[in-house]
C-alpha positions in Angstrom: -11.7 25.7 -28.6 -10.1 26.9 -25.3 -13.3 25.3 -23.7 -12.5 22.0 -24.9 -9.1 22.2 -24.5 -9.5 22.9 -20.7 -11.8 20.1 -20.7 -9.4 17.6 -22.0 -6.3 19.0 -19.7 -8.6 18.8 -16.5 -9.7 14.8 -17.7 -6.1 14.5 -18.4 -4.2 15.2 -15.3 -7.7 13.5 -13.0 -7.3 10.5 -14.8 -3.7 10.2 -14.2 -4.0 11.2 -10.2 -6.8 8.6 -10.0 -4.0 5.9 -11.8 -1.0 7.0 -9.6 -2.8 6.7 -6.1 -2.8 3.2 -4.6 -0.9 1.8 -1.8 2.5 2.6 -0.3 5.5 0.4 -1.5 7.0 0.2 1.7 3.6 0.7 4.1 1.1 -1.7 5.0 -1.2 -1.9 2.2 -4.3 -3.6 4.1 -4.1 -0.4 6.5 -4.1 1.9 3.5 -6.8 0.2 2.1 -9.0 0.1 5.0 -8.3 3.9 5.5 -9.2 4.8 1.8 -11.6 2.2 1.3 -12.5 4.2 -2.1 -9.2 4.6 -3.2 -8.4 1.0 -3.0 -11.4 -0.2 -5.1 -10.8 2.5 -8.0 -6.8 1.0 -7.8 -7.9 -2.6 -7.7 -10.2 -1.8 -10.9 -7.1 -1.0 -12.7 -4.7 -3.5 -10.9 -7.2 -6.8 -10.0 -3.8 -8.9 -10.0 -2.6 -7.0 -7.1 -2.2 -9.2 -3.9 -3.9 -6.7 -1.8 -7.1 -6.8 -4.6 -7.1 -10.9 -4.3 -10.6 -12.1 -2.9 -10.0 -14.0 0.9 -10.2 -17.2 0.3 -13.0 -19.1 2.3 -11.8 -22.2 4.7 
């Protein structure tokens, strides 16, 4: 029982820092997501409406 308590706490709290990192509010959010090019595609996954997230649109 502790086992899988542990388990679920640990899932928990990395779900939840995965969800709460994404780019500054008052930063330069094409910097921050060229510097944590990871980062920026888990946030878009959960945030595709985002402006940053929008595909460049071809000319």
């Amino acid at each position: 029982m502790r086992q899988f308590l542990a388990f679920a706490i640990s899932i928990l709290i990395g779900t939840s820092l995965a969800i709460a990192e994404g780019p500054p509010t008052n930063g330069d959010a094409d910097a921050w997501c060229e510097a944590n090019q990871n980062d920026c595609v888990t946030w878009c996954e959960s945030n595709p409406d985002a402006e940053i997230c929008q595909e460049p649109e071809c000319d």
